[in-house]
Structures are given as structure tokens and as C-alpha cells.
C-alpha positions as CSV (number, residue, x, y, z in Angstrom):
1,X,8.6,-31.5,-7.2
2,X,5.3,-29.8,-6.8
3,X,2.2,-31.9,-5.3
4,X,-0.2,-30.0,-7.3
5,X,0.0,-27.1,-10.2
6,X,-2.1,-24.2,-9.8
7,X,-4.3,-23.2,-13.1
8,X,-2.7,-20.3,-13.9
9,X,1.2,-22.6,-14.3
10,X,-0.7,-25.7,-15.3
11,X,1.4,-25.0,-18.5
12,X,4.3,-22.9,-20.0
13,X,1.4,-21.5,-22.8
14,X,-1.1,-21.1,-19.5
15,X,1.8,-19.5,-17.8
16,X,2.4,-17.0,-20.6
17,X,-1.2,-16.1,-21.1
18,X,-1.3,-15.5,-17.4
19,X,1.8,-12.9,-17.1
20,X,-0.6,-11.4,-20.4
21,X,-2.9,-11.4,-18.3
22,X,-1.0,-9.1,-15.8
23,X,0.3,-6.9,-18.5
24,X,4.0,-8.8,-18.6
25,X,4.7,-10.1,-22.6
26,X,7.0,-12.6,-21.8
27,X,9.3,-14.9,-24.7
28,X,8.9,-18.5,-24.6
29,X,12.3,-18.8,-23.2
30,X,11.4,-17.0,-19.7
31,X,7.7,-18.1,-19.7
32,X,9.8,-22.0,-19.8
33,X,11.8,-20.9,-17.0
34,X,9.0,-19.7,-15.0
35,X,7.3,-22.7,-15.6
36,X,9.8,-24.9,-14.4
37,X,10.5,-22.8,-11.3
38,X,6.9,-23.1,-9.8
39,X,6.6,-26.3,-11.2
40,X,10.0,-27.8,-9.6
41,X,10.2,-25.6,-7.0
42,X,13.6,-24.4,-7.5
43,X,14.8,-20.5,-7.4
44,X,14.9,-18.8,-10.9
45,X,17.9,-16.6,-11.8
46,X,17.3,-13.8,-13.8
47,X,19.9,-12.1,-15.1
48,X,19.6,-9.3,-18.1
49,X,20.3,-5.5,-19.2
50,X,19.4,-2.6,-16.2
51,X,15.5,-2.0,-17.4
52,X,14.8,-4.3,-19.0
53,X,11.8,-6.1,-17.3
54,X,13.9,-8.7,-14.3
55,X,12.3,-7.1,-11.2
56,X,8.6,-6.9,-13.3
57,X,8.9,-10.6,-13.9
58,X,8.4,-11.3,-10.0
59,X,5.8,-8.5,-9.9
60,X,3.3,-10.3,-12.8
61,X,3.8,-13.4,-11.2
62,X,2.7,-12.6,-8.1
63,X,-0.3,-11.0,-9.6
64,X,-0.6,-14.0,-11.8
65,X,-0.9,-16.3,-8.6
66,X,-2.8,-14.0,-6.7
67,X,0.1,-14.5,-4.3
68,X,2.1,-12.2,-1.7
69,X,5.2,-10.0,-3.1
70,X,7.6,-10.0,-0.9
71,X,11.0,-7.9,-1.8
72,X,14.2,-8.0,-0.4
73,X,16.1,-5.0,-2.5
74,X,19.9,-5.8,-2.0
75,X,22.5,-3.6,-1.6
76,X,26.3,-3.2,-0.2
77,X,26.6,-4.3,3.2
78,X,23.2,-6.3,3.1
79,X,23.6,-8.8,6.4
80,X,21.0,-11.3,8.0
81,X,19.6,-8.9,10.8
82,X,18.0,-7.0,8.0
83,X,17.3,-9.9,5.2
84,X,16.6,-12.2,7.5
85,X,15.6,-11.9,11.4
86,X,16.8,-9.9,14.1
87,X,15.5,-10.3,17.7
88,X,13.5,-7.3,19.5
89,X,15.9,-6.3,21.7
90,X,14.1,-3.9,23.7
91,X,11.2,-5.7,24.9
92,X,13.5,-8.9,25.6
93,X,15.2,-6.6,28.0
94,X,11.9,-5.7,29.2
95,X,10.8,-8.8,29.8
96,X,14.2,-9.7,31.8
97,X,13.7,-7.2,33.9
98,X,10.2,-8.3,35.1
99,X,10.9,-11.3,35.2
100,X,14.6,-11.7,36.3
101,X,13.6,-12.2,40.5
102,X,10.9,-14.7,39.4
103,X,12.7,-17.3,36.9
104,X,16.3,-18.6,36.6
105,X,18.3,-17.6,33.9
106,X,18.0,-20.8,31.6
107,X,13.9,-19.8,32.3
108,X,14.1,-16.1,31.4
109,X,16.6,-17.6,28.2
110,X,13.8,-19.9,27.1
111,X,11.0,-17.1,27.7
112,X,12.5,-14.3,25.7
113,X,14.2,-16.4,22.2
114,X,10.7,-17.4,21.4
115,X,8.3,-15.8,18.3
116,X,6.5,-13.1,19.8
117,X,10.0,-11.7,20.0
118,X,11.3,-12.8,16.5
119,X,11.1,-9.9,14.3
120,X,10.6,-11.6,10.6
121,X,12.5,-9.3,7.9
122,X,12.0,-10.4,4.1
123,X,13.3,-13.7,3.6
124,X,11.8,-14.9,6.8
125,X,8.3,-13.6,5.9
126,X,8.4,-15.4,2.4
127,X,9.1,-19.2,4.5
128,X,6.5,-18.4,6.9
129,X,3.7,-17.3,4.4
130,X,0.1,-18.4,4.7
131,X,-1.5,-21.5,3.7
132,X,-3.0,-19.5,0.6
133,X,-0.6,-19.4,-2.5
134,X,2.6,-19.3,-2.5
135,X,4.2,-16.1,-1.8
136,X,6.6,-14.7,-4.3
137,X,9.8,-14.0,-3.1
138,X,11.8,-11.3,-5.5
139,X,15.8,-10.8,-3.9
140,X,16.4,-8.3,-6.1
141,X,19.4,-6.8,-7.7
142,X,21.4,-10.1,-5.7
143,X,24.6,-9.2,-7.3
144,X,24.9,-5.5,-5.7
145,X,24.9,-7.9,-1.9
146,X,28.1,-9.0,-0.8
147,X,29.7,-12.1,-1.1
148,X,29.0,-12.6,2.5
149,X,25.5,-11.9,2.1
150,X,25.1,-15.2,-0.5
151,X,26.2,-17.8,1.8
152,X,23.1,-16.4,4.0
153,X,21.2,-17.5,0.9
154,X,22.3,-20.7,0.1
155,X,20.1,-22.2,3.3
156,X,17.1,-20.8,1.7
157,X,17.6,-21.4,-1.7
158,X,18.5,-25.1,-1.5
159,X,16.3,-26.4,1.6
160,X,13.6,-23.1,1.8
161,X,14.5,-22.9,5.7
162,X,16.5,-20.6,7.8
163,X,18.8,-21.8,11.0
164,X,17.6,-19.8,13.8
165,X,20.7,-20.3,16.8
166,X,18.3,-19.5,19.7
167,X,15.3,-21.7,18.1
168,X,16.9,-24.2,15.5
169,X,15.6,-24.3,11.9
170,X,12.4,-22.9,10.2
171,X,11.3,-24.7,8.0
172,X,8.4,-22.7,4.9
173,X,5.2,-24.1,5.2
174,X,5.3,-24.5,1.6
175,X,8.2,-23.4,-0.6
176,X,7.8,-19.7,-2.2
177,X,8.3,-18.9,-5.8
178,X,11.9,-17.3,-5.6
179,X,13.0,-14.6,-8.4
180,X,16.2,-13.3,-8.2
181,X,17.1,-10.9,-10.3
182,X,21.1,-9.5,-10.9
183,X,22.7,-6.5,-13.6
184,X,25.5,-8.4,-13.6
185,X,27.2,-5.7,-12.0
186,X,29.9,-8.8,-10.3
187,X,30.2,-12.4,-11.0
188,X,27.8,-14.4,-8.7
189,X,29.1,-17.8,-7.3
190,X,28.7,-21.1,-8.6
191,X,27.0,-22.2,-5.1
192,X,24.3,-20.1,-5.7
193,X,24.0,-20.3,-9.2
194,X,23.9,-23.9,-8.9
195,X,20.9,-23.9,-7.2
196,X,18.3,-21.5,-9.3
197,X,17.2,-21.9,-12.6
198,X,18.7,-19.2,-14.9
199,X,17.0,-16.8,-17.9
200,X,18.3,-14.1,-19.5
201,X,16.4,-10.8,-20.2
202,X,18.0,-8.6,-22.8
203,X,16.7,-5.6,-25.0
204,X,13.7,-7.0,-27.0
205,X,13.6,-7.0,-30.9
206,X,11.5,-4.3,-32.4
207,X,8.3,-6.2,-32.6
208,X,8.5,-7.0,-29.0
209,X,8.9,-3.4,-27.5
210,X,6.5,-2.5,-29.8
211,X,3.8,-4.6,-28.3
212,X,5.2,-3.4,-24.7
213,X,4.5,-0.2,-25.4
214,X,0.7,-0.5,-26.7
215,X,0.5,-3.1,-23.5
216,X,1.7,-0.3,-20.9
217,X,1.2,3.1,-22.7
218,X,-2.6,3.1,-23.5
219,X,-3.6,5.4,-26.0
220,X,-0.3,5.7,-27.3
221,X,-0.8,6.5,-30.9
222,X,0.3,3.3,-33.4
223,X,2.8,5.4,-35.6
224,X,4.2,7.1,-32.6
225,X,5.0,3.7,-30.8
226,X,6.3,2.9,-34.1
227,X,8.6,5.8,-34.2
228,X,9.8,5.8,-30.8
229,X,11.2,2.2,-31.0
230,X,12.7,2.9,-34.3
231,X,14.6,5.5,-32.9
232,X,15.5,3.8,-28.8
233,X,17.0,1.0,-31.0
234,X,18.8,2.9,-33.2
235,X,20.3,4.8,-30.0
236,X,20.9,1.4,-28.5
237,X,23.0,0.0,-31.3
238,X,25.4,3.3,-31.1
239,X,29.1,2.3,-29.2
240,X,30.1,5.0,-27.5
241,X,27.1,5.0,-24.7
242,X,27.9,5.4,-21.1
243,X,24.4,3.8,-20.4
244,X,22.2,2.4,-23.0
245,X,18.1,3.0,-22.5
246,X,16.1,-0.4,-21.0
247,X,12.5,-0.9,-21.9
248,X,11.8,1.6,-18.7
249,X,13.3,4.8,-20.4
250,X,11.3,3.3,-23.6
251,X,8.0,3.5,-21.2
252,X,9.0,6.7,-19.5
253,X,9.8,8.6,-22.6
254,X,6.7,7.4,-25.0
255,X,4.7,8.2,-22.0
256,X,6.2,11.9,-21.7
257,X,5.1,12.1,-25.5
258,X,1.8,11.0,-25.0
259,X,1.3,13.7,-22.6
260,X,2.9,16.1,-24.6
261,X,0.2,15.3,-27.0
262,X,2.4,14.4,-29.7
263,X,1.2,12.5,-32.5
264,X,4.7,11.9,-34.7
265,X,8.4,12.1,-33.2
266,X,9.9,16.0,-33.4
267,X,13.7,16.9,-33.4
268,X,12.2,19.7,-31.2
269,X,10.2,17.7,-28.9
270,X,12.9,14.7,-29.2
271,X,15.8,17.3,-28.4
272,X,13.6,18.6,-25.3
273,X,12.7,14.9,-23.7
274,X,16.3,13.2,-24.6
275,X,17.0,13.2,-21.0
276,X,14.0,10.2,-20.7
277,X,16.6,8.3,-22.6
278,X,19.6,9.1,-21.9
279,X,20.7,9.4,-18.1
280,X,24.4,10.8,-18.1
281,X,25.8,13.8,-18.9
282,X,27.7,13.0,-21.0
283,X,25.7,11.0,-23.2
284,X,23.0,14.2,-23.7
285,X,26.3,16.8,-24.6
286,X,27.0,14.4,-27.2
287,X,23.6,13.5,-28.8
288,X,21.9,17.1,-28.4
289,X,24.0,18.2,-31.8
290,X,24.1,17.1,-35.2
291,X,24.6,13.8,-34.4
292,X,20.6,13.5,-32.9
293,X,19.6,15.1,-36.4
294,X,21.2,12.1,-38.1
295,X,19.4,9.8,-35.8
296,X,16.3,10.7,-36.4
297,X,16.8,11.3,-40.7
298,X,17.4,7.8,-40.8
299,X,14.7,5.9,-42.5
């Protein structure tokens, strides 16, 4: 457990009023789950709908803390030289050569597998942060990594330390906050689920993405905000989407509006921008008909 609780965590309402504070509006659920991630010390898992606020979660907490983001962004064929560490190869071999006539082998092996030569990728950077706060670790999108790539992890996550062969284990000067976030695009293990926390981020009730949007669209007129979630709901609760708009395309698309100078939702305007919302072909062929005009005549 943690020896002392920064201001700012010293409670789940403190907690909340802090992510406020950095323009996150976070349920009581996940501001809970934060709470008990700094406060334990244990990884939290986020899991949740494509855009709707996982990756952000990191981002206000770190500005929350004060604290270092450090991202890892995973993807297929992630491996440990590039999440990790990898050794700087060309001036070890530099250093060989001057020195090779000079030292013994076991010498010139002890002189070159030391720091100045360690090159620290994400996860190494986040053990080895400053004495300041703690920095905030986000391994984002985990489940587009291999399988592979989570055994790497599961040093880290349970004991915040990484086995170096050549140098033997590092150990963080003080444990970072670690987000992960995942789309759920495969099934994660149950090692590394078992050691996070876990909260779930789905598409926000009506009231809530109202209040996102006055928090992150300034000057965003009250009954176009009004309008806009109305109708991104109403999209959302179709069946036949290939990809359902997150909270970003809500941002994106009210902020195209507001620059557009519109003051009330258009079939016009809503026909021209419906590609904010809707990211596959398909999905624009078959709303740009009559079916958008019975969208939007709903009350």
C-alpha cells in the first residue's frame, strides 16, 4: 500500500474534483477505481467502447498529479527491445574496439552492459522516474500486443521491476500509476488481468456527454449541444452500424458545427459533416438518404 497519499487522491471525491479540474468528468465508478489504483498501488484496467475517454483517463491524471506521461502505444508484433530496453549497439562496438588490446574480455563485458549504454524505451522510463511524483504510465490499446508481448508485462505489473540479463533486476524507485487501456479487440489473459484493477468506460447517458461537450467545446451553444447528443445517441442505438460514434466523433463533430457557426442542427449541414460521425463507407451510403431525415424528425 501507499506510504503517503498525495492531496489531489487523498479521496475518491478529491480524486474526482481533480480529473474536473483537468477537464476529465469522470462517474463515481472510475474515479473509485482510480482511487484505489494510486492508493494501493496496483495497475488499473480500463476496458470500454473505441472513443470513449480510456486513453484520456491516463492523460488527466497525469495532469492531475502534476506527474510524467509516459505512453507505450501497442501494436502487433510489440517485443521488449522497443517496450522495454535495448542495448546501444553501436557505441558498445565502439567501445570494444578501443578498448579490446587494453582489457580482457570479461573486462570489456563488464565495461560495455552498464547504463550509459542502456537505452530506456517506455516501460523502463516509467520504473526509473524521478523522485518527484509518480509518473504515469499509460500501455495503451494492450489488447492489439501479442500474447507474447503480456508475459513481458507481467514483471512490471506485479513487482514494478524489469530483469535486465546483462545487469539483473531494476527495481522503480517508487511504483508509477499504471493505466492500461484495451477495445477489447481479443481476450486478455487472466495473468494479467489478475493483477490490475479493472473499470469499464462505455458510451455515457445523455446528461453526461452533455456536460462533456460544454467541458471540451467552449462556446458551444446550450441547444446545439443539446441537439447534437440527442441525435449521436439516437445513431448509436441503430443495429446495423459497422462502427458506432465514441464521445471523440461527439467532440469532433460539435466542434465542426461550432465553426461552421451553426446555432441549431441542419439536415443540410448534418448531411454535409456526417462523415465526423460515421467512419465507414458504408455506414454514410446508408444514412445520407431518407433514413438521416427520419433521424433527425424525431422528437
Amino acid at each position: 500500500m501507499s506510504r503517503s497519499t498525495p492531496d489531489w487522491a487523498a479521496s475518491v471525491d478529491a480524486l474526482a474534483g481533480a480529473l474536473a479540474r483537468a477537464r476529465y468528468i469522470a462517474d463515481r465508478p472510475l474515479a473509485t477505481a482510480v482511487f484505489l489504483a494510486v492508493r494501493l498501488e496496483k495497475p488499473l484496467l480500463v476496458e470500454g467502447e473505441p472513443g470513449c475517454g480510456k486513453t484520456e483517463v491516463a492523460k488527466a491524471v497525469a495532469q492531475a498529479s502534476g506527474a510524467e506521461l509516459v505512453r507505450l502505444q501497442c501494436y502487433e508484433g510489440l517485443d521488449a527491445a522497443s517496450a522495454i530496453y535495448e542495448w546501444d549497439y553501436p557505441r558498445q562496438l565502439l567501445a570494444i574496439r578501443l578498448h579490446e588490446r587494453a582489457e580482457t574480455p570479461a573486462q570489456l563485458e563488464t565495461e560495455i552492459y552498464t547504463e550509459k549504454y542502456l537505452l530506456r524505451r517506455p516501460l523502463l522510463r516509467a520504473l526509473d522516474g524521478s523522485a518527484g511524483a509518480r509518473p504515469v504510465l499509460l500501455i495503451d490499446e494492450v489488447d492489439r500486443a501479442d500474447e507474447e508481448f503480456e508475459g513481458f508485462l507481467l514483471e512490471i505489473l506485479s513487482e514494478y521491476q524489469v530483469t535486465i540479463p546483462e545487469m539483473g533486476p531494476v527495481r522503480a524507485k517508487q511504483p508509477p500509476v499504471v493505466i492500461l487501456t484495451s477495445n477489447r479487440t481479443r481476450e486478455l489473459s487472466d495473468a494479467l488481468k489478475r493483477r490490475c484493477l479493472y473499470a469499464y468506460v462505455g458510451y455515457p447517458t445523455p446528461e453526461k456527454e452533455v456536460a462533456i461537450l460544454r467541458e471540451r467545446v467552449p462556446g458551444l451553444p446550450d441547444v446545439l449541444a443539446r441537439e447534437v447528443v440527442a441525435f449521436v445517441q439516437a445513431l448509436r442505438g441503430t443495429d446495423d452500424l459497422a462502427k458506432r460514434p465514441g464521445v471523440a466523433e461527439t467532440l469532433d463533430w460539435a466542434a465542426a458545427l461550432l465553426a461552421l457557426e451553426e446555432r441549431s442542427l441542419r439536415p443540410e449541414t448534418v448531411r454535409d459533416t456526417l462523415g465526423l460521425l460515421l467512419k465507414d463507407a458504408r455506414d454514410l451510403e446508408a444514412w445520407r438518404g431518407e433514413r438521416l431525415e427520419g433521424l433527425l424528425a424525431r422528437p
